[in-house]
mmCIF entry with sequence, helices, sheets and N, C-alpha, C, O atoms, coordinates in Angstrom:
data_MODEL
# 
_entry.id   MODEL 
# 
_entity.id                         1 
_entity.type                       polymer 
_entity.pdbx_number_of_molecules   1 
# 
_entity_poly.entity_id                      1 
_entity_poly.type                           'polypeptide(L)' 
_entity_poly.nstd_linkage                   no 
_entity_poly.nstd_monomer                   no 
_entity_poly.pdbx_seq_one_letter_code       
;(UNK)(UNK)(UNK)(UNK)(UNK)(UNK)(UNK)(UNK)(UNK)(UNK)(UNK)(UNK)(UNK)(UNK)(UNK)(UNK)
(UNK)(UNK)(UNK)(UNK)(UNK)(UNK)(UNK)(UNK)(UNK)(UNK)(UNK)(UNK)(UNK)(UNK)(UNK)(UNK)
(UNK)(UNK)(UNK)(UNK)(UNK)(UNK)(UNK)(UNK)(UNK)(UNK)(UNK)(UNK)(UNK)(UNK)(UNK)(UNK)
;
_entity_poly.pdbx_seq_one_letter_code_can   XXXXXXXXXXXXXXXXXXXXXXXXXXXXXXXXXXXXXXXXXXXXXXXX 
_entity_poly.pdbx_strand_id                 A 
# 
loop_
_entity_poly_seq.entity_id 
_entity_poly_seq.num 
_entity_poly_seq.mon_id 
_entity_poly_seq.hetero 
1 1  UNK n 
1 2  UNK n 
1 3  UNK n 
1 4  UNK n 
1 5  UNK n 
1 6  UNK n 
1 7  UNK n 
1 8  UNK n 
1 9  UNK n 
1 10 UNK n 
1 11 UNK n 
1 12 UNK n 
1 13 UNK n 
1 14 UNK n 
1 15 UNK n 
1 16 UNK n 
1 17 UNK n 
1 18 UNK n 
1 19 UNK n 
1 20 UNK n 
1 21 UNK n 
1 22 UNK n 
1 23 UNK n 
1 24 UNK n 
1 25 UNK n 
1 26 UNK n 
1 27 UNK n 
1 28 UNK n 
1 29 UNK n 
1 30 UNK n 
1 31 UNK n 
1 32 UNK n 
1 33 UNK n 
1 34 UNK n 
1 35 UNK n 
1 36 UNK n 
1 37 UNK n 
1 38 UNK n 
1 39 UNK n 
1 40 UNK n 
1 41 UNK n 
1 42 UNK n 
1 43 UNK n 
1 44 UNK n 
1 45 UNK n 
1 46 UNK n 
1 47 UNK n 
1 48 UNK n 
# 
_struct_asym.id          A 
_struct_asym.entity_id   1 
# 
loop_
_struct_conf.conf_type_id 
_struct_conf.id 
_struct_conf.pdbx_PDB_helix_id 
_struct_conf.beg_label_comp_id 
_struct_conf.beg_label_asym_id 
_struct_conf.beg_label_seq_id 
_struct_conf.pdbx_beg_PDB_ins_code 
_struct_conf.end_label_comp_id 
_struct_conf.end_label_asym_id 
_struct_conf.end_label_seq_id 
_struct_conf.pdbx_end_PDB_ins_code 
_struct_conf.beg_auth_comp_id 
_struct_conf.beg_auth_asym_id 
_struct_conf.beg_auth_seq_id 
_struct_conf.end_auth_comp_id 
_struct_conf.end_auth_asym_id 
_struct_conf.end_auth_seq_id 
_struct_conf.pdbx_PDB_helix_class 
_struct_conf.details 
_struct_conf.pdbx_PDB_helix_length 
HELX_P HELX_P1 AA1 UNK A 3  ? UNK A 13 ? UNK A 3  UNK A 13 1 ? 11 
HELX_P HELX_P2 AA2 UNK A 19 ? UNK A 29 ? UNK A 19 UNK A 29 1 ? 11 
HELX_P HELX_P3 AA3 UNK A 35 ? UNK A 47 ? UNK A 35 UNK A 47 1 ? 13 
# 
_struct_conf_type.id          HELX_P 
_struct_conf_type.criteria    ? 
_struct_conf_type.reference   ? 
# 
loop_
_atom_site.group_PDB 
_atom_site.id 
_atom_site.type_symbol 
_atom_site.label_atom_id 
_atom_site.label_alt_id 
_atom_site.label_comp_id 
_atom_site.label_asym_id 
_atom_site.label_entity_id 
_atom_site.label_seq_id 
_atom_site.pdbx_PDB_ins_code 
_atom_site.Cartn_x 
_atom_site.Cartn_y 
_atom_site.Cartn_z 
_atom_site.occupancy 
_atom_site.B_iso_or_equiv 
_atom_site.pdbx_formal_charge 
_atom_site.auth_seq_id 
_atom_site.auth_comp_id 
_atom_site.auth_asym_id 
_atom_site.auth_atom_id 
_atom_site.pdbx_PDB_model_num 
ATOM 1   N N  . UNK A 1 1  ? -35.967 229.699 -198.179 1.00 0.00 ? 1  UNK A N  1 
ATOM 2   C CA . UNK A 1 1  ? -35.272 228.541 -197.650 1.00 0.00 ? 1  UNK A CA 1 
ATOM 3   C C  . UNK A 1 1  ? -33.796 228.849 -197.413 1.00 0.00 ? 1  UNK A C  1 
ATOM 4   O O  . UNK A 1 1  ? -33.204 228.355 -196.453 1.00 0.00 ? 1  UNK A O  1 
ATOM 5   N N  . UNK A 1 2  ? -33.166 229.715 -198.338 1.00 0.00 ? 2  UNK A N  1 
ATOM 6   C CA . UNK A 1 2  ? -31.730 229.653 -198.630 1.00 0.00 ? 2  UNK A CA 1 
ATOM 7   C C  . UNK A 1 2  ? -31.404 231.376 -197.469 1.00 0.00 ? 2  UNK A C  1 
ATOM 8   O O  . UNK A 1 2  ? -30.321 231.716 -196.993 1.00 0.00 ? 2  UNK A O  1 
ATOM 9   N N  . UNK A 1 3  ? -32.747 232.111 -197.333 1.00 0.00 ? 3  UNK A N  1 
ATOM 10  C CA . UNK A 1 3  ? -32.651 232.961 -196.796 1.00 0.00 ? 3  UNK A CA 1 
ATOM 11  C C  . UNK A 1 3  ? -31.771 233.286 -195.289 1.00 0.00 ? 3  UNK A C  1 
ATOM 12  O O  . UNK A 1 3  ? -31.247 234.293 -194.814 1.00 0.00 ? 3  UNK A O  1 
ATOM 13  N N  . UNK A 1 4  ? -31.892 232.179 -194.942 1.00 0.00 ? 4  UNK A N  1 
ATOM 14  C CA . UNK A 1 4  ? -32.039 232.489 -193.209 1.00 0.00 ? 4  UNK A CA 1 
ATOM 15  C C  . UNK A 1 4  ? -30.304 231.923 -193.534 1.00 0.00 ? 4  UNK A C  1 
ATOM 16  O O  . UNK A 1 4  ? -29.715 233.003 -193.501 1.00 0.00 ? 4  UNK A O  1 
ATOM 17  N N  . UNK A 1 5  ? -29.803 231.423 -193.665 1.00 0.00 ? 5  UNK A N  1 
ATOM 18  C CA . UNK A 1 5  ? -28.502 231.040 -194.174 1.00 0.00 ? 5  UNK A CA 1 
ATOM 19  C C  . UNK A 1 5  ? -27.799 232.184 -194.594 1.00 0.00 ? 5  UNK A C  1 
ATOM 20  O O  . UNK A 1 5  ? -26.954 232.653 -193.832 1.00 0.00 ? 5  UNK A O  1 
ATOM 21  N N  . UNK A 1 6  ? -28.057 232.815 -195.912 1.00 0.00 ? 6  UNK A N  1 
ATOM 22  C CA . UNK A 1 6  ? -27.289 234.155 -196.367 1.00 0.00 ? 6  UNK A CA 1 
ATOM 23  C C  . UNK A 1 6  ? -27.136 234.870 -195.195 1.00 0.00 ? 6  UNK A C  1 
ATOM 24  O O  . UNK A 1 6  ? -26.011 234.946 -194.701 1.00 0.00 ? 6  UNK A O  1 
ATOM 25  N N  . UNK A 1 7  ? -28.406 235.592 -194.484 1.00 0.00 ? 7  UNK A N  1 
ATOM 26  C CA . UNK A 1 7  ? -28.911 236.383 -193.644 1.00 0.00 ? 7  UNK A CA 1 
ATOM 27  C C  . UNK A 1 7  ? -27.316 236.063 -192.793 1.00 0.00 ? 7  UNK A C  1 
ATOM 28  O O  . UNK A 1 7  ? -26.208 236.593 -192.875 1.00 0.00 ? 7  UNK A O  1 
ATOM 29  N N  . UNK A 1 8  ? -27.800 235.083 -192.087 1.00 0.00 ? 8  UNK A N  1 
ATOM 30  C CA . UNK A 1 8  ? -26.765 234.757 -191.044 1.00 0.00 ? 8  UNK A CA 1 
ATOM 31  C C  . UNK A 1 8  ? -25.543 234.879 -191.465 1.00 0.00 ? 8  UNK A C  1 
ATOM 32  O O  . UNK A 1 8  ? -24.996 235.888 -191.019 1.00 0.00 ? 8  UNK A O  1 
ATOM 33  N N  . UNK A 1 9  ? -24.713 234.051 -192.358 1.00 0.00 ? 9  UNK A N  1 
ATOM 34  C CA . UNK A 1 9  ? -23.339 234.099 -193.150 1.00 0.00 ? 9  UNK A CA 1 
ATOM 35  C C  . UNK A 1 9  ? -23.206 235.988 -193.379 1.00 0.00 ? 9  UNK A C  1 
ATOM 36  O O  . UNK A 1 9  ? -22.301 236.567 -192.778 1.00 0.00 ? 9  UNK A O  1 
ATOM 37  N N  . UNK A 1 10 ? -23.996 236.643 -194.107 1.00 0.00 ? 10 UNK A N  1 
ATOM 38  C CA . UNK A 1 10 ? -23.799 237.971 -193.940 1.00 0.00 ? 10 UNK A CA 1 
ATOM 39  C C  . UNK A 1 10 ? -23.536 238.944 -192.470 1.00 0.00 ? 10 UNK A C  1 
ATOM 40  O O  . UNK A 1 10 ? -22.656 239.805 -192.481 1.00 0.00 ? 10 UNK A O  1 
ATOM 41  N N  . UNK A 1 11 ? -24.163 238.768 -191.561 1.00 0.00 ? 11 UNK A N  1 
ATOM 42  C CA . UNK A 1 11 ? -24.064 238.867 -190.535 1.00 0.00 ? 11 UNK A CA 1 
ATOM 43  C C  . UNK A 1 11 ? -22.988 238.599 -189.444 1.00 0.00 ? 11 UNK A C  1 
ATOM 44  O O  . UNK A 1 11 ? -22.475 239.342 -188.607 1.00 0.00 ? 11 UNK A O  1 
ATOM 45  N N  . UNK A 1 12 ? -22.790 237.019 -189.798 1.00 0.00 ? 12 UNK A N  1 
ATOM 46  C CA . UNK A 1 12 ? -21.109 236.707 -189.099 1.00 0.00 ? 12 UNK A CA 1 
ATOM 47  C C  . UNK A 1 12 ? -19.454 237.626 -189.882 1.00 0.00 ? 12 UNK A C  1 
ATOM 48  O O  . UNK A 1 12 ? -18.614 238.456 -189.536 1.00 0.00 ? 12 UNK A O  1 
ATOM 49  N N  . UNK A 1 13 ? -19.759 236.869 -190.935 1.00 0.00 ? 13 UNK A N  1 
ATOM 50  C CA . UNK A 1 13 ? -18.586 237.759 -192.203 1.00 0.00 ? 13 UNK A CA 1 
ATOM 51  C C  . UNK A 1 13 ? -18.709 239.298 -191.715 1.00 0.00 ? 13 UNK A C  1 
ATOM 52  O O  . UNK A 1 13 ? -17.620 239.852 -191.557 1.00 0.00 ? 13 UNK A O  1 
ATOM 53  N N  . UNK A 1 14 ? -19.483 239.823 -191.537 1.00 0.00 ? 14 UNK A N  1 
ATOM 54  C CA . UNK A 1 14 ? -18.865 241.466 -191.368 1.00 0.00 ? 14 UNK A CA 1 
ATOM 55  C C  . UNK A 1 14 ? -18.049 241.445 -190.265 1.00 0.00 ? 14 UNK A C  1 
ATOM 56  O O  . UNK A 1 14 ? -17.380 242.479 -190.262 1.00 0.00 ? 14 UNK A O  1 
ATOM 57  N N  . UNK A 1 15 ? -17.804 240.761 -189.354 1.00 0.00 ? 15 UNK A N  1 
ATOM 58  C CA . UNK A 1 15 ? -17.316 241.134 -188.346 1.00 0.00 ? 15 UNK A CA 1 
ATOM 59  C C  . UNK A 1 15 ? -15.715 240.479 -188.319 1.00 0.00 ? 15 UNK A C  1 
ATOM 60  O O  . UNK A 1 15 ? -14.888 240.828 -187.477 1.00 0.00 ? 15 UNK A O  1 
ATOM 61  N N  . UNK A 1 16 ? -15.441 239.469 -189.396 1.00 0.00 ? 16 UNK A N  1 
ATOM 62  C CA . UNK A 1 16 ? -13.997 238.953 -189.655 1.00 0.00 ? 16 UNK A CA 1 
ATOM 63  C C  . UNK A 1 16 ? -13.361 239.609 -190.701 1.00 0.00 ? 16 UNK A C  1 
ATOM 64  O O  . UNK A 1 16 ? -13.858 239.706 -191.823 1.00 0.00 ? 16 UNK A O  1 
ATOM 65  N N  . UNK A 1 17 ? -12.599 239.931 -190.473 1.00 0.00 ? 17 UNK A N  1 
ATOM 66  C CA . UNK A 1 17 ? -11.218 240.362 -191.593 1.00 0.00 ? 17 UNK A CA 1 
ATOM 67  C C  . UNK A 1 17 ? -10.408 239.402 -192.012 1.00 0.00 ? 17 UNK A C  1 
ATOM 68  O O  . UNK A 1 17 ? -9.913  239.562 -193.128 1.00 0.00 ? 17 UNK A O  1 
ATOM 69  N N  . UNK A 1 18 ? -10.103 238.309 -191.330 1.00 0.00 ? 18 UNK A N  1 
ATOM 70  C CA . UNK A 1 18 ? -9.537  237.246 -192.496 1.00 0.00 ? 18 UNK A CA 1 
ATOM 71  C C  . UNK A 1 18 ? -10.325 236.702 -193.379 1.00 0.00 ? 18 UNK A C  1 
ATOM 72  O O  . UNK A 1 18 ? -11.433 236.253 -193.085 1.00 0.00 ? 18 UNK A O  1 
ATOM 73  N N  . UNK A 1 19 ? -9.654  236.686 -194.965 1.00 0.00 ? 19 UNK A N  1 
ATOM 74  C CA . UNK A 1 19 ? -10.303 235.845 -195.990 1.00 0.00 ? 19 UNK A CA 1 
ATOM 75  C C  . UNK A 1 19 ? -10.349 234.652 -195.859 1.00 0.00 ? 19 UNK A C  1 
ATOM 76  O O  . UNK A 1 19 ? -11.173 234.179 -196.641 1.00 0.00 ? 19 UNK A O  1 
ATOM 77  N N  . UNK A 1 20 ? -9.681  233.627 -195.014 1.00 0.00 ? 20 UNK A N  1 
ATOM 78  C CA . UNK A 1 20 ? -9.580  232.674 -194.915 1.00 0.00 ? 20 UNK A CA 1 
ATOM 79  C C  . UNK A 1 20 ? -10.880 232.156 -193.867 1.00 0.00 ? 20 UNK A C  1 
ATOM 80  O O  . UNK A 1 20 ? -11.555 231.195 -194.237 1.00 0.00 ? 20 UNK A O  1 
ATOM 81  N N  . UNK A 1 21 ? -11.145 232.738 -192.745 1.00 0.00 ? 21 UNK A N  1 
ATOM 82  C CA . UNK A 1 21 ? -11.601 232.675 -191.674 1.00 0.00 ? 21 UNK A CA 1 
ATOM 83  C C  . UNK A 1 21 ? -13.477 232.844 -192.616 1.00 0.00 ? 21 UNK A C  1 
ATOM 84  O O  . UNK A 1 21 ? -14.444 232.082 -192.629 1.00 0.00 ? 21 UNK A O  1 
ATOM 85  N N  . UNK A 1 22 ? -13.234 234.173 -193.247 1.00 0.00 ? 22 UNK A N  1 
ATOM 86  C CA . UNK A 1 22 ? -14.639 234.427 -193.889 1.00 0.00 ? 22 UNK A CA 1 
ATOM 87  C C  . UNK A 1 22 ? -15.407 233.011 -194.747 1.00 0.00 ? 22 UNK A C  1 
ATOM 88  O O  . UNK A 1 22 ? -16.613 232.777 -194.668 1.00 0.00 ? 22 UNK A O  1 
ATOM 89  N N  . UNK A 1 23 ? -14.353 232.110 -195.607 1.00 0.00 ? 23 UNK A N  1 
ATOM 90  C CA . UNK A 1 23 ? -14.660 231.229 -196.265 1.00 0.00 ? 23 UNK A CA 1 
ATOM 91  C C  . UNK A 1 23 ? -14.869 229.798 -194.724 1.00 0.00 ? 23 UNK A C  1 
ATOM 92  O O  . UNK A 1 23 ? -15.379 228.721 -195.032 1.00 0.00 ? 23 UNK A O  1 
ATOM 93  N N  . UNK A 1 24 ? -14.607 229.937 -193.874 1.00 0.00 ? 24 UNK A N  1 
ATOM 94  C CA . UNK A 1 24 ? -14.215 228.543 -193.038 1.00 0.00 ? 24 UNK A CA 1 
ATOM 95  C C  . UNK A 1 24 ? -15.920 229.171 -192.573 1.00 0.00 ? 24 UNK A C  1 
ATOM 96  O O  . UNK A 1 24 ? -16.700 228.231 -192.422 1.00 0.00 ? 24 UNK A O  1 
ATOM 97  N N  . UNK A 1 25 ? -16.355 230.125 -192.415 1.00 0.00 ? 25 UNK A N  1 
ATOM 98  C CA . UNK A 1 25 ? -17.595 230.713 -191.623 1.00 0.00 ? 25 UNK A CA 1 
ATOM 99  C C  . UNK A 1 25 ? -18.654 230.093 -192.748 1.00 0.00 ? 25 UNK A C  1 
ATOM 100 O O  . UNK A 1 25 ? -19.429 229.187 -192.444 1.00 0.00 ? 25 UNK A O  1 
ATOM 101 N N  . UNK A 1 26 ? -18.609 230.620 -193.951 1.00 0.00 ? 26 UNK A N  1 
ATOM 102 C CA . UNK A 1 26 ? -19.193 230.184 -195.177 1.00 0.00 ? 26 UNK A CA 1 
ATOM 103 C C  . UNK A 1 26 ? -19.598 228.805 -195.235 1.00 0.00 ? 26 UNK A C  1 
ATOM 104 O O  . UNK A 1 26 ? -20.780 228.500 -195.400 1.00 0.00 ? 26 UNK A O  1 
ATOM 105 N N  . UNK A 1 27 ? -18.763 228.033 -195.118 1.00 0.00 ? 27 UNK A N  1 
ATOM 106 C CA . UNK A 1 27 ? -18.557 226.459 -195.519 1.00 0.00 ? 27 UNK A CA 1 
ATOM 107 C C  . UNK A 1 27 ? -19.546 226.264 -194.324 1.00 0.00 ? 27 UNK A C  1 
ATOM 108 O O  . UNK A 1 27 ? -20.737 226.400 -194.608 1.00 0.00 ? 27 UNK A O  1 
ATOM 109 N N  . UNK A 1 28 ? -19.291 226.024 -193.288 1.00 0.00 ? 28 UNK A N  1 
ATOM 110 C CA . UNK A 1 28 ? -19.909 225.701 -191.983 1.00 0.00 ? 28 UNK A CA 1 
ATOM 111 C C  . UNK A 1 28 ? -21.493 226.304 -192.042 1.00 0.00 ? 28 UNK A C  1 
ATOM 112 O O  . UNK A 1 28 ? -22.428 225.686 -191.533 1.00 0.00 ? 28 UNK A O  1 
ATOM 113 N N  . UNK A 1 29 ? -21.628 227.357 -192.607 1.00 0.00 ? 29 UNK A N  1 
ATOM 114 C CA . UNK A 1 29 ? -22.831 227.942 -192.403 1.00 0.00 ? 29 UNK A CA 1 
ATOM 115 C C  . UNK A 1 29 ? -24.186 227.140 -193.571 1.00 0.00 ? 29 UNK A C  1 
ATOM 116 O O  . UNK A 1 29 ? -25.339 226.796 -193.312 1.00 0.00 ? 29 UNK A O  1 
ATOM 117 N N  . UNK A 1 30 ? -23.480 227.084 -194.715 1.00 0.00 ? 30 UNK A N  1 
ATOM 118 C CA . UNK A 1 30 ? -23.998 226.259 -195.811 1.00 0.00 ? 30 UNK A CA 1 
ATOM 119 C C  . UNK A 1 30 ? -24.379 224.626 -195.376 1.00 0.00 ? 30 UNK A C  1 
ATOM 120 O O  . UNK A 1 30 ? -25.230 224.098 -196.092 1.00 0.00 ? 30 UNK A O  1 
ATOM 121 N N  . UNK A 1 31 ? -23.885 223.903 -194.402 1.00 0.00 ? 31 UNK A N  1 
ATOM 122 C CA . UNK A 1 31 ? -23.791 222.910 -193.770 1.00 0.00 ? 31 UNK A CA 1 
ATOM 123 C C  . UNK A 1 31 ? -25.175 222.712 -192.494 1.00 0.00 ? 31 UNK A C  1 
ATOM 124 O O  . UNK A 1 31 ? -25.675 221.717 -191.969 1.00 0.00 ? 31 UNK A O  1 
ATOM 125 N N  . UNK A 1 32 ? -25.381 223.909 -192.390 1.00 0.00 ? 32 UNK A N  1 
ATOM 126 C CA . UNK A 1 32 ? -26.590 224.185 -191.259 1.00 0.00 ? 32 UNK A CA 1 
ATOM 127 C C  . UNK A 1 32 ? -27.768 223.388 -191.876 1.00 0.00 ? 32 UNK A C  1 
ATOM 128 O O  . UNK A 1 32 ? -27.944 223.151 -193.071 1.00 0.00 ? 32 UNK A O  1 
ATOM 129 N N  . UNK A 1 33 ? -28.460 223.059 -190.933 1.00 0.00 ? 33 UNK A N  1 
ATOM 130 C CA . UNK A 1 33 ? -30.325 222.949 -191.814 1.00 0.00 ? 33 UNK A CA 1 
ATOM 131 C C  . UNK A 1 33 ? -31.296 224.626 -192.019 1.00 0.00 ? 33 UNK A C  1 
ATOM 132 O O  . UNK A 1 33 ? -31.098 225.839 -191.960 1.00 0.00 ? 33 UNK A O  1 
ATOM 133 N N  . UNK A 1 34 ? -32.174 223.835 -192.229 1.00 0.00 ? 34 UNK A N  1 
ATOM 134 C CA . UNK A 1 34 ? -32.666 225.264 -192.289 1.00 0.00 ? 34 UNK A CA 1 
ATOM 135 C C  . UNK A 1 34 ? -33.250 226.060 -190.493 1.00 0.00 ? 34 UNK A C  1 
ATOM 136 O O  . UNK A 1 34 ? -33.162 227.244 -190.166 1.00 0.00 ? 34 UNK A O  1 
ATOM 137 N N  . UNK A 1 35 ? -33.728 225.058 -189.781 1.00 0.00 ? 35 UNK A N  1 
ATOM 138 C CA . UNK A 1 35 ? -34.019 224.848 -188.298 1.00 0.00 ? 35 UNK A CA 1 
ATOM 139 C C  . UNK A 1 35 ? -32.835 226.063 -187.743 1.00 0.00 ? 35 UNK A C  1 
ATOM 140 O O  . UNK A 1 35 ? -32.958 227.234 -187.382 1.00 0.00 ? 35 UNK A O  1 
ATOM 141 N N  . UNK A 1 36 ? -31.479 224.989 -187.901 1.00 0.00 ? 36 UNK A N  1 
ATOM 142 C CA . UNK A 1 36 ? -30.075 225.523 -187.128 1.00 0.00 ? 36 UNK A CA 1 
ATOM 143 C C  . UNK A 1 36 ? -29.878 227.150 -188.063 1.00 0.00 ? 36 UNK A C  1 
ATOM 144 O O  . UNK A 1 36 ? -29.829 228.217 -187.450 1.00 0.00 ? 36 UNK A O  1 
ATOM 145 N N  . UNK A 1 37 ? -29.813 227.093 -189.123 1.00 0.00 ? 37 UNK A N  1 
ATOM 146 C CA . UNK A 1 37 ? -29.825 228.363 -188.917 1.00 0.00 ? 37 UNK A CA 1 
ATOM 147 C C  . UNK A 1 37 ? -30.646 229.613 -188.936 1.00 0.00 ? 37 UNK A C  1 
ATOM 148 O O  . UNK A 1 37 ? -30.068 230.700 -188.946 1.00 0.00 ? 37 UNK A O  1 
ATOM 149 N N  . UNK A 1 38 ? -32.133 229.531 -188.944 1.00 0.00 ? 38 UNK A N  1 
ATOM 150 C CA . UNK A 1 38 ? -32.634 230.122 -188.514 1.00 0.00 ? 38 UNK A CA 1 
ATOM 151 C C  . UNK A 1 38 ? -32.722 230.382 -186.420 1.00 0.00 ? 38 UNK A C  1 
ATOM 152 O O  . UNK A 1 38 ? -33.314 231.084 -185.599 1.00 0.00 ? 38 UNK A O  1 
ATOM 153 N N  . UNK A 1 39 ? -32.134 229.747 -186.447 1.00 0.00 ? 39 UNK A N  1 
ATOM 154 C CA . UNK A 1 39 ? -31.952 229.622 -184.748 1.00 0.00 ? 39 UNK A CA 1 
ATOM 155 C C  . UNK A 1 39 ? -30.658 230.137 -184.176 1.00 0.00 ? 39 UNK A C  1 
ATOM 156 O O  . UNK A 1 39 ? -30.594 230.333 -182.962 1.00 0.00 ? 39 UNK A O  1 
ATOM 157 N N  . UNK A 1 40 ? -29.385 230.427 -185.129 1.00 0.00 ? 40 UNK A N  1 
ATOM 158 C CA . UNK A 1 40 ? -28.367 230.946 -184.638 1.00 0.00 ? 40 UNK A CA 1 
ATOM 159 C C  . UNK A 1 40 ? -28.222 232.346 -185.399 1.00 0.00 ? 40 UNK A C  1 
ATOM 160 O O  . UNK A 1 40 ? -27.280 233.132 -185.302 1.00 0.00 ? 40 UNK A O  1 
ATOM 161 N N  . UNK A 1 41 ? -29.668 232.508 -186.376 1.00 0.00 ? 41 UNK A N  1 
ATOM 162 C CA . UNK A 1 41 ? -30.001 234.152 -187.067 1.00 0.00 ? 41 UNK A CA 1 
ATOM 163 C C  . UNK A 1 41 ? -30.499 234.401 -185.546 1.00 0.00 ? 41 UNK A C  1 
ATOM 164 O O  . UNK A 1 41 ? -29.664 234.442 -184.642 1.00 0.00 ? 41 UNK A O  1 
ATOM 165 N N  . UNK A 1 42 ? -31.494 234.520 -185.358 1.00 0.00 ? 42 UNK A N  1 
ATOM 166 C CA . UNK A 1 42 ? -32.396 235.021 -183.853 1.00 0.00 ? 42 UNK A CA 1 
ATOM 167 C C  . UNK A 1 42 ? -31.296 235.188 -183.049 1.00 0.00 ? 42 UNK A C  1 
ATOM 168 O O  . UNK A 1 42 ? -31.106 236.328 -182.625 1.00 0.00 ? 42 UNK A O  1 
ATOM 169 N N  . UNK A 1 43 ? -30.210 233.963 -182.612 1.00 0.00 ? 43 UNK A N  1 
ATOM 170 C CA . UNK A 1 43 ? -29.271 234.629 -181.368 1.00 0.00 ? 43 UNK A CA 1 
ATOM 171 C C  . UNK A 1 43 ? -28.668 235.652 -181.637 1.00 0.00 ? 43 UNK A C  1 
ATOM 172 O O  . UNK A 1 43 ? -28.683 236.533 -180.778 1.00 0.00 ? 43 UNK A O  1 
ATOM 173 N N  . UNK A 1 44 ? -27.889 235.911 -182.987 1.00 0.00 ? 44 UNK A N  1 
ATOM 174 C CA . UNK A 1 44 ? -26.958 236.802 -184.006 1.00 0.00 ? 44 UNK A CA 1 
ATOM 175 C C  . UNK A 1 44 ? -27.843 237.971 -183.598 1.00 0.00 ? 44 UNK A C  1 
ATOM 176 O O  . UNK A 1 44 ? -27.442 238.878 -182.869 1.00 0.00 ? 44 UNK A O  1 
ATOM 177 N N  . UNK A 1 45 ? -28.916 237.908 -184.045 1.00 0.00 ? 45 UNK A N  1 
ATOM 178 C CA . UNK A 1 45 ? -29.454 238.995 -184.813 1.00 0.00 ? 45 UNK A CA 1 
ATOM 179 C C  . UNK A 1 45 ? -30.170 239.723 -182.986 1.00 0.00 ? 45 UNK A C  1 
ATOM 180 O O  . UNK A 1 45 ? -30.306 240.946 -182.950 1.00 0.00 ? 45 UNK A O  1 
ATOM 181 N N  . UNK A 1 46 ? -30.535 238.949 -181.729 1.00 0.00 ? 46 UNK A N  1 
ATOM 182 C CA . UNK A 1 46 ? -31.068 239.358 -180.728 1.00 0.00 ? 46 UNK A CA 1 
ATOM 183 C C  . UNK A 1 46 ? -29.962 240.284 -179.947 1.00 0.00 ? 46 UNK A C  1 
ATOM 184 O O  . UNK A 1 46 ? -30.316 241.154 -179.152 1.00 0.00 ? 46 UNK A O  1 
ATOM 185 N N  . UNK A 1 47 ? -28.293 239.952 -180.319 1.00 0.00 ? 47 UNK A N  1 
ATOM 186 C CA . UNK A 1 47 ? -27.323 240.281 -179.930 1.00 0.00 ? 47 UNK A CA 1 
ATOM 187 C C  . UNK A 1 47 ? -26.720 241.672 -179.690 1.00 0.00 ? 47 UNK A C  1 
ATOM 188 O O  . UNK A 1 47 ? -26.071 242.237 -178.811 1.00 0.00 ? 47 UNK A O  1 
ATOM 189 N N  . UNK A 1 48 ? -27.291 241.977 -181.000 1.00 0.00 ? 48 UNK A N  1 
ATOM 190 C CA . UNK A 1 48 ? -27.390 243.491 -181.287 1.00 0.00 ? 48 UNK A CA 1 
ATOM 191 C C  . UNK A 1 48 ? -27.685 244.624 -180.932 1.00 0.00 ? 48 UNK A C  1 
ATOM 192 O O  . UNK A 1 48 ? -27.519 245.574 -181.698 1.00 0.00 ? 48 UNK A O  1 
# 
């Protein structure tokens, strides 16, 4: 359940260097359903 969330939050965070910016990504991502972010893992992750 909590998977597709980490997944994603791990995924965005590597690519910011502000600490501040990393936690504003965090907050927002924790806020997702489980739907939304398994759906913006697939775009993330198709991107590649």
């Amino acid at each position: 359940m909590r998977r597709s969330r980490l997944a994603l939050f791990f995924r965005l965070q590597a690519k910011v260097r502000d600490v501040d910016r990393i936690e504003l990504v965090g907050r927002r991502v924790a806020m997702l359903s489980r739907e939304e972010a398994v759906y913006w893992l697939s775009n993330v992750s198709s991107a590649d």
